[in-house]
PDBQT receptor file of N, H, CA, C and O in Angstrom, charges set to zero:
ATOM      1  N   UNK A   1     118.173 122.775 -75.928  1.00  0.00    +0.000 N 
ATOM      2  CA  UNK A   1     118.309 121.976 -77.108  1.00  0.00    +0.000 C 
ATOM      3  C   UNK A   1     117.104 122.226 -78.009  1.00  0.00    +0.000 C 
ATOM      4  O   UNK A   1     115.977 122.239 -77.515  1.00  0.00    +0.000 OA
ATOM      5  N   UNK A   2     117.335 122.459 -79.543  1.00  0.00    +0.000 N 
ATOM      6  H   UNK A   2     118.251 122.448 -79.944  1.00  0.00    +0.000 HD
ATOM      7  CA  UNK A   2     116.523 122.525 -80.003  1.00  0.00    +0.000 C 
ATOM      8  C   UNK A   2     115.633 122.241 -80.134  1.00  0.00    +0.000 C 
ATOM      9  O   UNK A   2     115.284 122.270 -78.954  1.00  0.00    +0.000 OA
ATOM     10  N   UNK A   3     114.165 121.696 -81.035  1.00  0.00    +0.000 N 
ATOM     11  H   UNK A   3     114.448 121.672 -81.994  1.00  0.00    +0.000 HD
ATOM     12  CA  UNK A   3     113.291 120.467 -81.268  1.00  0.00    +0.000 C 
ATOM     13  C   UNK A   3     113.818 120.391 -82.618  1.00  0.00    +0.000 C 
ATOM     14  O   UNK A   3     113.989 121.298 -83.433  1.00  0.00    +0.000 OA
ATOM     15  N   UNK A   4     114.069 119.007 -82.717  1.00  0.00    +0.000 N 
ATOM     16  H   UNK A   4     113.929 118.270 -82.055  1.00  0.00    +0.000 HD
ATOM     17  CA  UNK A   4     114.240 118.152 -83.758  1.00  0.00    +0.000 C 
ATOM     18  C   UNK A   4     113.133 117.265 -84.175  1.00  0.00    +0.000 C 
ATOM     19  O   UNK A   4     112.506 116.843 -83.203  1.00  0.00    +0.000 OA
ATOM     20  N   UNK A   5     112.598 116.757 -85.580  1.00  0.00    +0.000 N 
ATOM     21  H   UNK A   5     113.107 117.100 -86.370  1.00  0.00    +0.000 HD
ATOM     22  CA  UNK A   5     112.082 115.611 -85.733  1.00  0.00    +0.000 C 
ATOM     23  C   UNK A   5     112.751 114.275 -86.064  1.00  0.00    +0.000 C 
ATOM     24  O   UNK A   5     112.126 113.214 -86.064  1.00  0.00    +0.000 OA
ATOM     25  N   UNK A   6     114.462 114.410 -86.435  1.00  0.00    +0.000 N 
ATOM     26  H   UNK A   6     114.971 115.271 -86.436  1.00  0.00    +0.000 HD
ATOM     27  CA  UNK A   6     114.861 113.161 -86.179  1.00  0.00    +0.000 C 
ATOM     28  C   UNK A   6     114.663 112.478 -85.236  1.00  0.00    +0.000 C 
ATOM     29  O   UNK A   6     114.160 112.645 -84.125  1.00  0.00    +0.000 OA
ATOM     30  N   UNK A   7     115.394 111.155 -86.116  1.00  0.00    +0.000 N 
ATOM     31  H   UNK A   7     115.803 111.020 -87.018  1.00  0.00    +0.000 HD
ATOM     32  CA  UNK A   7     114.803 109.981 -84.688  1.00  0.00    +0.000 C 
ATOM     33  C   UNK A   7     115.887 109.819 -83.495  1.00  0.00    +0.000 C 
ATOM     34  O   UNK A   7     116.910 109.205 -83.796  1.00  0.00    +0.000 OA
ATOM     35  N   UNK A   8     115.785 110.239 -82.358  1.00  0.00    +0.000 N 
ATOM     36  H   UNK A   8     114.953 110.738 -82.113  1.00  0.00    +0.000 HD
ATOM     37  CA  UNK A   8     116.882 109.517 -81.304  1.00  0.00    +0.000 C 
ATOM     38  C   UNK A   8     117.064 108.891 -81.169  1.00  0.00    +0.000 C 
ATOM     39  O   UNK A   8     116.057 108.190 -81.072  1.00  0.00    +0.000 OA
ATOM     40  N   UNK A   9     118.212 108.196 -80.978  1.00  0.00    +0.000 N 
ATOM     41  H   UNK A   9     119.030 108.765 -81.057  1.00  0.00    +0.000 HD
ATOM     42  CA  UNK A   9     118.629 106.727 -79.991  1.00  0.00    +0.000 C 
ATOM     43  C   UNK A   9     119.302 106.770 -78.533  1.00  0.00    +0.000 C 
ATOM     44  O   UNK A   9     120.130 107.588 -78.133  1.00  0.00    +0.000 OA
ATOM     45  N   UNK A  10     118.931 106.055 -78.074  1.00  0.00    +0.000 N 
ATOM     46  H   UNK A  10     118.258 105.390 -78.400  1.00  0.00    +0.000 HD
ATOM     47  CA  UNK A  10     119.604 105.711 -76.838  1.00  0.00    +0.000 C 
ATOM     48  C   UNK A  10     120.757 105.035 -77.205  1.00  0.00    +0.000 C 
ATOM     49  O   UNK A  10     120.400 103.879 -77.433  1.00  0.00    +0.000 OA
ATOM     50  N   UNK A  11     121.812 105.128 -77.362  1.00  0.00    +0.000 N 
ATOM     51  H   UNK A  11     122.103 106.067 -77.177  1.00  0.00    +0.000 HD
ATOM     52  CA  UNK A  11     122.933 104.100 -77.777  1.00  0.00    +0.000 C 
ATOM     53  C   UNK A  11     123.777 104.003 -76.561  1.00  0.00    +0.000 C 
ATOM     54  O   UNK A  11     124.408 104.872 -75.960  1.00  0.00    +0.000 OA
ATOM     55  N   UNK A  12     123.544 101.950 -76.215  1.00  0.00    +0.000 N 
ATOM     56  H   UNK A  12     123.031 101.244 -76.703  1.00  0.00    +0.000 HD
ATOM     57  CA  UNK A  12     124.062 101.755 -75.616  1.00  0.00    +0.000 C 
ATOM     58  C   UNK A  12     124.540  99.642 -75.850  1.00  0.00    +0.000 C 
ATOM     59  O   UNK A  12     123.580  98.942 -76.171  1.00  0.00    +0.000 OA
ATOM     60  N   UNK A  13     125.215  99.289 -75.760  1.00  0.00    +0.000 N 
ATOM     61  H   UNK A  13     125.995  99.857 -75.499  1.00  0.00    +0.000 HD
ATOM     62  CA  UNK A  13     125.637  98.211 -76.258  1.00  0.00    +0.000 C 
ATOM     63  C   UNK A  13     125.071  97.038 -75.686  1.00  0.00    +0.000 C 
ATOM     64  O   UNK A  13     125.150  95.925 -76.206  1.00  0.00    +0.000 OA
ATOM     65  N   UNK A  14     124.459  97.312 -74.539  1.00  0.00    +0.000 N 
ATOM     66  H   UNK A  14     124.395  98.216 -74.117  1.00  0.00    +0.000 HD
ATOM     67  CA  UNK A  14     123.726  96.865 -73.740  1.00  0.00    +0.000 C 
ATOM     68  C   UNK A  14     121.937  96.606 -73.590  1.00  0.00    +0.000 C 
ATOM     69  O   UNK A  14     121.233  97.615 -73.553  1.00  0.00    +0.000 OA
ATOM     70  N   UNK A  15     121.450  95.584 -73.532  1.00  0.00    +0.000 N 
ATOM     71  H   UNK A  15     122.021  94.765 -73.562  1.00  0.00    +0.000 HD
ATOM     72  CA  UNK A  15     119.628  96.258 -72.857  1.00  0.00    +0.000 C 
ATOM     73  C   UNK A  15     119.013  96.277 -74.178  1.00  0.00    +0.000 C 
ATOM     74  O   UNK A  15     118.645  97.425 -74.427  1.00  0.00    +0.000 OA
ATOM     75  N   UNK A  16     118.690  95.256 -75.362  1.00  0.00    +0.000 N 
ATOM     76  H   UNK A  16     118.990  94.324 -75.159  1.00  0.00    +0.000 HD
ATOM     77  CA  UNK A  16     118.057  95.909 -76.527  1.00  0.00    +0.000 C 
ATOM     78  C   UNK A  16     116.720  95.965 -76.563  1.00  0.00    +0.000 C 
ATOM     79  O   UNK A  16     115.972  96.046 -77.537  1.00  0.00    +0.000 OA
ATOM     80  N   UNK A  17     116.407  95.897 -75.050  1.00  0.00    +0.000 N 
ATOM     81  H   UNK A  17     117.015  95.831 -74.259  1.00  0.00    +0.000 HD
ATOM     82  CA  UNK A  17     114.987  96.675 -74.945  1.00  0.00    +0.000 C 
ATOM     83  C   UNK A  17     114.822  98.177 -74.957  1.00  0.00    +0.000 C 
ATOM     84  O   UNK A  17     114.363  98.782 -75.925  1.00  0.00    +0.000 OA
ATOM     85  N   UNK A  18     115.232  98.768 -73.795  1.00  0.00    +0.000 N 
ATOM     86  H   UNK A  18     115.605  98.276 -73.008  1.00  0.00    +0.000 HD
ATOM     87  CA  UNK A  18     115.439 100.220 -73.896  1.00  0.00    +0.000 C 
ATOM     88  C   UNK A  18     116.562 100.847 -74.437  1.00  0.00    +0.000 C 
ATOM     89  O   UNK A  18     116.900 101.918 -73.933  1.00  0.00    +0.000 OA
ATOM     90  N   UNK A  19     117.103 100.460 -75.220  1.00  0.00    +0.000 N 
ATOM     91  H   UNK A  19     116.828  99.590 -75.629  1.00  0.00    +0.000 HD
ATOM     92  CA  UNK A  19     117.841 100.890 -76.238  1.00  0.00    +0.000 C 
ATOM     93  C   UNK A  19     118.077 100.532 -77.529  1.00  0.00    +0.000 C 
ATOM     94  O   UNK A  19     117.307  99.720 -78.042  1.00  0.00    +0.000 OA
ATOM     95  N   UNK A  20     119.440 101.194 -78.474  1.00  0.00    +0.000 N 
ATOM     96  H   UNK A  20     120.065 101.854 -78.057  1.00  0.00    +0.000 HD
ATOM     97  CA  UNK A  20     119.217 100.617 -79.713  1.00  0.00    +0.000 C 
ATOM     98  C   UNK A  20     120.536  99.430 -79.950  1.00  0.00    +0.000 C 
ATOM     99  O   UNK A  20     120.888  98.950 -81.028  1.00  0.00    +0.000 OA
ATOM    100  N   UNK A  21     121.043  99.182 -78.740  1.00  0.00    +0.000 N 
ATOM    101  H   UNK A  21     120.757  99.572 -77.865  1.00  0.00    +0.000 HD
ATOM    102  CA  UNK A  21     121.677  98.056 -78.665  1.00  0.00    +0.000 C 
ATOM    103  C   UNK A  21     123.192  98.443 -79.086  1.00  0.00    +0.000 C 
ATOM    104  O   UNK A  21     123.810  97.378 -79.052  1.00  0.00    +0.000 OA
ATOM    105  N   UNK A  22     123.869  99.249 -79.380  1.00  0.00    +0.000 N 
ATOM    106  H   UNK A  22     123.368 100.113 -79.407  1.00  0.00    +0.000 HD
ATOM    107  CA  UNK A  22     125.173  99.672 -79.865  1.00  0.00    +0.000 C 
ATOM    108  C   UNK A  22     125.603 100.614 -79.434  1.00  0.00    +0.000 C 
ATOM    109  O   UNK A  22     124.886 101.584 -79.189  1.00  0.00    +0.000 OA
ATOM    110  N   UNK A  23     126.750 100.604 -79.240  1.00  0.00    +0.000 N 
ATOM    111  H   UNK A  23     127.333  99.816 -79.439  1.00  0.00    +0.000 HD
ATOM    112  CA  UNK A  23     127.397 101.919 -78.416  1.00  0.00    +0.000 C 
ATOM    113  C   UNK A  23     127.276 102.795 -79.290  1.00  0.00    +0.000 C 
ATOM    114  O   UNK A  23     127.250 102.504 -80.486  1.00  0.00    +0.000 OA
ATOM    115  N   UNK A  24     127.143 104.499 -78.669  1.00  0.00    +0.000 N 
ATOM    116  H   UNK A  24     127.164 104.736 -77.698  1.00  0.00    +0.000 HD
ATOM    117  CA  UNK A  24     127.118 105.451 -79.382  1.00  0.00    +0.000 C 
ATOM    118  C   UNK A  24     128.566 106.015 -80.536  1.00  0.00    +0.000 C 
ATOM    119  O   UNK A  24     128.548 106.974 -81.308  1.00  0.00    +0.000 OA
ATOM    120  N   UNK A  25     129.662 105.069 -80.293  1.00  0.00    +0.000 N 
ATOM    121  H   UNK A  25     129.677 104.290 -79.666  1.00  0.00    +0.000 HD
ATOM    122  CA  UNK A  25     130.930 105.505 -81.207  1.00  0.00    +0.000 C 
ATOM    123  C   UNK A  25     130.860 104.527 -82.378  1.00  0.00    +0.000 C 
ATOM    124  O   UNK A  25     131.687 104.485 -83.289  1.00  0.00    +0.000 OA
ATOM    125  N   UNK A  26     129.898 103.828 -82.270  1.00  0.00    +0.000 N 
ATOM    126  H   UNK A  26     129.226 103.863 -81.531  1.00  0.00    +0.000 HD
ATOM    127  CA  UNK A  26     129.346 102.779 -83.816  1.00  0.00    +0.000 C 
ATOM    128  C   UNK A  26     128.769 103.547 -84.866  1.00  0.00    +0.000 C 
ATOM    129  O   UNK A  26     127.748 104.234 -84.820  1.00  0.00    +0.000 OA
ATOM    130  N   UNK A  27     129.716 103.304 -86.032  1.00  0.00    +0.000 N 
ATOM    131  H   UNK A  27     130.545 102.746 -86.070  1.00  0.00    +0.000 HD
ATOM    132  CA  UNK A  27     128.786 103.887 -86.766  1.00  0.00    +0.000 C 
ATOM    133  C   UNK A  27     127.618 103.943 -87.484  1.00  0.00    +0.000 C 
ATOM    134  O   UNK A  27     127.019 104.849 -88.062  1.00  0.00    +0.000 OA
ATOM    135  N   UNK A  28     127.391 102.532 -87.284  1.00  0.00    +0.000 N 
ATOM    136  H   UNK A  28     127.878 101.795 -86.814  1.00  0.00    +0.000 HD
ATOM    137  CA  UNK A  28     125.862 101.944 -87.262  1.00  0.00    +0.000 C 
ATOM    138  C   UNK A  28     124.431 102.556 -86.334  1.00  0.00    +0.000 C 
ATOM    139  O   UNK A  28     123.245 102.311 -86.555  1.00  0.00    +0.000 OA
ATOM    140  N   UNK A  29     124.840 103.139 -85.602  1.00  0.00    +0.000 N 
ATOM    141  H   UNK A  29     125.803 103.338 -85.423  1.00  0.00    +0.000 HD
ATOM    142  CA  UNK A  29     124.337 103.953 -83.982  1.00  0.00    +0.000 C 
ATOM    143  C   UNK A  29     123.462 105.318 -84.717  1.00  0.00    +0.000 C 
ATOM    144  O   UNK A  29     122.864 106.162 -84.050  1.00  0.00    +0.000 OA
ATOM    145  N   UNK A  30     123.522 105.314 -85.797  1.00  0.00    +0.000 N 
ATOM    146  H   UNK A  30     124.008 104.629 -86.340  1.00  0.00    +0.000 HD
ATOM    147  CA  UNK A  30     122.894 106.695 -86.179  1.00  0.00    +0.000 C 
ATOM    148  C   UNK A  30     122.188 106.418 -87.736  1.00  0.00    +0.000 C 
ATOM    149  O   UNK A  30     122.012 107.218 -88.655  1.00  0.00    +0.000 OA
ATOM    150  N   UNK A  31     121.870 104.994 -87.645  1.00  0.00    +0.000 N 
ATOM    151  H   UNK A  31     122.013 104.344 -86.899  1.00  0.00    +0.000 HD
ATOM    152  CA  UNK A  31     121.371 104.858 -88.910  1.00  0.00    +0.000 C 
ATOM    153  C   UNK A  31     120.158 103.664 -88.236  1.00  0.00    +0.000 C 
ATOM    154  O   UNK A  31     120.663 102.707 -87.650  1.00  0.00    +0.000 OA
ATOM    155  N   UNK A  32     118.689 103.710 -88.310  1.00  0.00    +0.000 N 
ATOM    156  H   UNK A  32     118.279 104.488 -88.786  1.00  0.00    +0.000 HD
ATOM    157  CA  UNK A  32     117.909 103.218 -87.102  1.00  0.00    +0.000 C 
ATOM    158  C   UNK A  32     117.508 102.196 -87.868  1.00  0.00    +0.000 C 
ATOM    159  O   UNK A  32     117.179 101.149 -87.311  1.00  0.00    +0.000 OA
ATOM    160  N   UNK A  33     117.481 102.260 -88.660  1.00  0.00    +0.000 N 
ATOM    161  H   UNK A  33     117.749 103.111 -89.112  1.00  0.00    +0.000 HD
ATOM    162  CA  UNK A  33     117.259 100.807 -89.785  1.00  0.00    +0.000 C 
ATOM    163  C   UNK A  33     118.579  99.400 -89.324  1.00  0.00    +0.000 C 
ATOM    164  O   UNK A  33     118.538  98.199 -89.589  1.00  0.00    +0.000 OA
ATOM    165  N   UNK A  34     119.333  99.974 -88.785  1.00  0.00    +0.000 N 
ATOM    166  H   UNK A  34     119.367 100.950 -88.570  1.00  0.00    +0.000 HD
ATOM    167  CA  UNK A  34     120.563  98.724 -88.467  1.00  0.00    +0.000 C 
ATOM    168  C   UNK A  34     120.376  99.169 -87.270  1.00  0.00    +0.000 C 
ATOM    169  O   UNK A  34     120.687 100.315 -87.595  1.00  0.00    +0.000 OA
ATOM    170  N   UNK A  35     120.048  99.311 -85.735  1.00  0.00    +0.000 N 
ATOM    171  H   UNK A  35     119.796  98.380 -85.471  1.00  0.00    +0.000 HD
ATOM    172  CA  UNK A  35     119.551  99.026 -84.541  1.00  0.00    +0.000 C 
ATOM    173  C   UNK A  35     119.286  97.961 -84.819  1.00  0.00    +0.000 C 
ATOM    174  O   UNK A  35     118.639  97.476 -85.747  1.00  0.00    +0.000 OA
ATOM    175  N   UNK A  36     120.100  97.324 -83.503  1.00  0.00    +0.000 N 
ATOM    176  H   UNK A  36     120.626  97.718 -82.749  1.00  0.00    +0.000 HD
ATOM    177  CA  UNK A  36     119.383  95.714 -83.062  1.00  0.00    +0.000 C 
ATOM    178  C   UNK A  36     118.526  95.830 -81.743  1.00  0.00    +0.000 C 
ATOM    179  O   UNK A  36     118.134  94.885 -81.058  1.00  0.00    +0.000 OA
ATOM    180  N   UNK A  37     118.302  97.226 -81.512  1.00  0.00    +0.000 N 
ATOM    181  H   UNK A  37     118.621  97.994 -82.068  1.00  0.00    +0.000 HD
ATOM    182  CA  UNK A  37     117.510  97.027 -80.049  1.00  0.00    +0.000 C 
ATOM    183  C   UNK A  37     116.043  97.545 -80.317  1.00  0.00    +0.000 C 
ATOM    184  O   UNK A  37     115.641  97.676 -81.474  1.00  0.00    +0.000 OA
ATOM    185  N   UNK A  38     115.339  97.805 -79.345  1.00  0.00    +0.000 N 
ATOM    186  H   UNK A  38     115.665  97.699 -78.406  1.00  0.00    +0.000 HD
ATOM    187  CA  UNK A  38     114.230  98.661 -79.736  1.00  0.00    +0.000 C 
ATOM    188  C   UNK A  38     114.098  99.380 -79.596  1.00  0.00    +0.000 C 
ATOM    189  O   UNK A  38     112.908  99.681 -79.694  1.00  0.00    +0.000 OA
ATOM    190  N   UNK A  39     115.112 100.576 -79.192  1.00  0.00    +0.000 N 
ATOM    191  H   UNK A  39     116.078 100.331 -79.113  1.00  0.00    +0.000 HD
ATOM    192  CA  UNK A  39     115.000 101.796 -78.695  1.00  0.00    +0.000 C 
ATOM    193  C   UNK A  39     113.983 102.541 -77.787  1.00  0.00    +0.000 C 
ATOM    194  O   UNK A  39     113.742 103.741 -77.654  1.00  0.00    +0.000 OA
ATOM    195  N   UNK A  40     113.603 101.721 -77.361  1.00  0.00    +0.000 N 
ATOM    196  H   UNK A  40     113.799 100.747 -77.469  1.00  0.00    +0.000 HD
ATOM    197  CA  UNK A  40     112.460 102.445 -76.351  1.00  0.00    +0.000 C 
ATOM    198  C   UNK A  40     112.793 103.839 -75.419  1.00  0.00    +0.000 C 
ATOM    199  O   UNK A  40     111.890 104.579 -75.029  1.00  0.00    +0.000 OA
ATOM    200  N   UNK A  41     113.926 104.024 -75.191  1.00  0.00    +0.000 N 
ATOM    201  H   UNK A  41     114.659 103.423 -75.508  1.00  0.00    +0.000 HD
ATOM    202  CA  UNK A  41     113.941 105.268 -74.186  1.00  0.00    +0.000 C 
ATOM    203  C   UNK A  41     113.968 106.235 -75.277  1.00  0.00    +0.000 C 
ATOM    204  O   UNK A  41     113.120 107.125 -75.208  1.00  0.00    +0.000 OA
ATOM    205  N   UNK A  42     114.931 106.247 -76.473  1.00  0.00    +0.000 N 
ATOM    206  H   UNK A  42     115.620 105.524 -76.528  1.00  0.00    +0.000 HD
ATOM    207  CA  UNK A  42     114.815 107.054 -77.337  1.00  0.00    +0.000 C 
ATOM    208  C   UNK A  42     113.195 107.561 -77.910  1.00  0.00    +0.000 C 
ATOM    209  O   UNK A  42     112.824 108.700 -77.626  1.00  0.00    +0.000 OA
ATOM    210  N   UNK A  43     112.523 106.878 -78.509  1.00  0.00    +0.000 N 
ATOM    211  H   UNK A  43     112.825 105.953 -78.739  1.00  0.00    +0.000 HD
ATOM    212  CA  UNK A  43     110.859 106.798 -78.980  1.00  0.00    +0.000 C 
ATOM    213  C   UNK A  43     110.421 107.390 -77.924  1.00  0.00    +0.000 C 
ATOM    214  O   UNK A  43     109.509 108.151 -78.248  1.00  0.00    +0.000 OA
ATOM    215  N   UNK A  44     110.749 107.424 -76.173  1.00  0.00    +0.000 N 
ATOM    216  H   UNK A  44     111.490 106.805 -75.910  1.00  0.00    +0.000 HD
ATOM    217  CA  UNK A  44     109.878 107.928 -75.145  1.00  0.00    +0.000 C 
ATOM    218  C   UNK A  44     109.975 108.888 -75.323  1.00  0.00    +0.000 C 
ATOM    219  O   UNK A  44     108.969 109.555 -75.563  1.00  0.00    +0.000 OA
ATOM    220  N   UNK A  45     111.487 109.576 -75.295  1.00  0.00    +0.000 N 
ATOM    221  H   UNK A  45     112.305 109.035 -75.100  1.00  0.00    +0.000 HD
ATOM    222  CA  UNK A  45     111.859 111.096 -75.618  1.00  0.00    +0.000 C 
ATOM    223  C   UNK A  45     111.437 112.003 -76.290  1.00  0.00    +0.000 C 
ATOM    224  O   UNK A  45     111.187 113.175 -76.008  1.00  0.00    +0.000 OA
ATOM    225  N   UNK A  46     111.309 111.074 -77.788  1.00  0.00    +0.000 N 
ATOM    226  H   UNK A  46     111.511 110.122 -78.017  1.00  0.00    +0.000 HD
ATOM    227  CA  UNK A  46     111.066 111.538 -78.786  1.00  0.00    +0.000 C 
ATOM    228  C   UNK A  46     109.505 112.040 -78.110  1.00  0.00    +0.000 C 
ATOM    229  O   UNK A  46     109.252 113.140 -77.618  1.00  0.00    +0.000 OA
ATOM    230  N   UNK A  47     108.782 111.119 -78.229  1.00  0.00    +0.000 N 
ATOM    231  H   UNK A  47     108.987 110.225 -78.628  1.00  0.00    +0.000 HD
ATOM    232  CA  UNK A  47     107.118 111.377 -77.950  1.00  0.00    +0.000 C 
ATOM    233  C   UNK A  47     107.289 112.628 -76.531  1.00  0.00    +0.000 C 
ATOM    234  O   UNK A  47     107.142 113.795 -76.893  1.00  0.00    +0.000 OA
ATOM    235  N   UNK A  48     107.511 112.456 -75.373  1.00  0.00    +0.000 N 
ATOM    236  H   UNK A  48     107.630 111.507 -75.079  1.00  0.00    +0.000 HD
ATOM    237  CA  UNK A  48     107.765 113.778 -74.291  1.00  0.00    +0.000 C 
ATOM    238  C   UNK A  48     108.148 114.856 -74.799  1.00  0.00    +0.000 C 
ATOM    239  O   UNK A  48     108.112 115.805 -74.015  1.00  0.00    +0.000 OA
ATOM    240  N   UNK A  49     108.712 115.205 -76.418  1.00  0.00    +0.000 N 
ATOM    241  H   UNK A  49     108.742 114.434 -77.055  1.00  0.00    +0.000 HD
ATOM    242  CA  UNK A  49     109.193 116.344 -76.567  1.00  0.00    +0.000 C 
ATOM    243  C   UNK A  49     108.478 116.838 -77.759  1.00  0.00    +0.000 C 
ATOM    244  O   UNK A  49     108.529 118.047 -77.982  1.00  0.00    +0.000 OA
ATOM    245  N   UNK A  50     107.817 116.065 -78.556  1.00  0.00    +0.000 N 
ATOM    246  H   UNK A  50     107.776 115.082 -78.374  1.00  0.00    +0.000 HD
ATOM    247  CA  UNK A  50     106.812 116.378 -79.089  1.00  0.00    +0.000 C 
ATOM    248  C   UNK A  50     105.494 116.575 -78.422  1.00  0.00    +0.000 C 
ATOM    249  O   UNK A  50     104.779 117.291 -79.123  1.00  0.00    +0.000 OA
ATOM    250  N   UNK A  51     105.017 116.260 -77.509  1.00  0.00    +0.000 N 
ATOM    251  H   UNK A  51     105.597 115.679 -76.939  1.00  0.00    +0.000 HD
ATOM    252  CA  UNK A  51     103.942 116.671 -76.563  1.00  0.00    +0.000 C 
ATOM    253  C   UNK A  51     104.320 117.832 -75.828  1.00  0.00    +0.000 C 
ATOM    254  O   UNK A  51     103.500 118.626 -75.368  1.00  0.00    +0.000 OA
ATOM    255  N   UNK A  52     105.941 117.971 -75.679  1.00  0.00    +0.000 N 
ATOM    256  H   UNK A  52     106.608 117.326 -76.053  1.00  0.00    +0.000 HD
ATOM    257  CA  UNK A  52     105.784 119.319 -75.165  1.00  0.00    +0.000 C 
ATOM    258  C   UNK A  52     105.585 120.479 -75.613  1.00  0.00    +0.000 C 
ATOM    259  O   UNK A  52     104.919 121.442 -75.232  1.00  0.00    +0.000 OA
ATOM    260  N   UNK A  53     106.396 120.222 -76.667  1.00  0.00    +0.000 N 
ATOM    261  H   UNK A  53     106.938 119.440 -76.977  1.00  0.00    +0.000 HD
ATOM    262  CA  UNK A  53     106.029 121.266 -78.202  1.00  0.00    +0.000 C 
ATOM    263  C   UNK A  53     105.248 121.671 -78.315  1.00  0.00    +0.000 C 
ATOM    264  O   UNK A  53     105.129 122.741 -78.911  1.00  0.00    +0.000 OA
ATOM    265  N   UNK A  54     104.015 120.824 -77.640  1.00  0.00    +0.000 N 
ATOM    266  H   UNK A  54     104.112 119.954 -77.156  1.00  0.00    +0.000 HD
ATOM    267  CA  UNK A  54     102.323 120.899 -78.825  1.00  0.00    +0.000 C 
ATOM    268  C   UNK A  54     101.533 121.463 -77.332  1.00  0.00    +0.000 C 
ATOM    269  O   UNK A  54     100.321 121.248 -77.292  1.00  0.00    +0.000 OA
ATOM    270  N   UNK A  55     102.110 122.110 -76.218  1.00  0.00    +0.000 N 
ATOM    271  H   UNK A  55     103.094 122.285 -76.250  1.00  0.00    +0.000 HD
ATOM    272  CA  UNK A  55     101.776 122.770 -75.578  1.00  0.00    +0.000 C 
ATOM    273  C   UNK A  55     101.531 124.235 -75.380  1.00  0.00    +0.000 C 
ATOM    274  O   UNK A  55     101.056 124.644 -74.321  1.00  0.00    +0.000 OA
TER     275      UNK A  55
């Protein structure tokens, strides 16, 4: 998979701690400004794959 600097989400409808709280077939799910969760696994990713990059 490429590197991207968009933002990921975890989309899951569930957990709006480690996630962004909406299932991934929402179309709200890809716009991070309307997340009701906090996306935390996504932001982890994000950061692990930018540190890997920068290796």
């Amino acid at each position: 998979m490429p590197l991207t600097s968009e933002t990921r989400g975890d989309a899951a409808p569930v957990g709006l701690q480690p996630n962004n709280g909406m299932g991934r077939n929402n179309a709200a799910a890809e716009k991070p400004s309307q997340w009701r969760g906090r996306n935390l696994l996504g932001f982890a990713l994000m950061q692990a794959r930018a540190e890997l990059a920068a290796a």
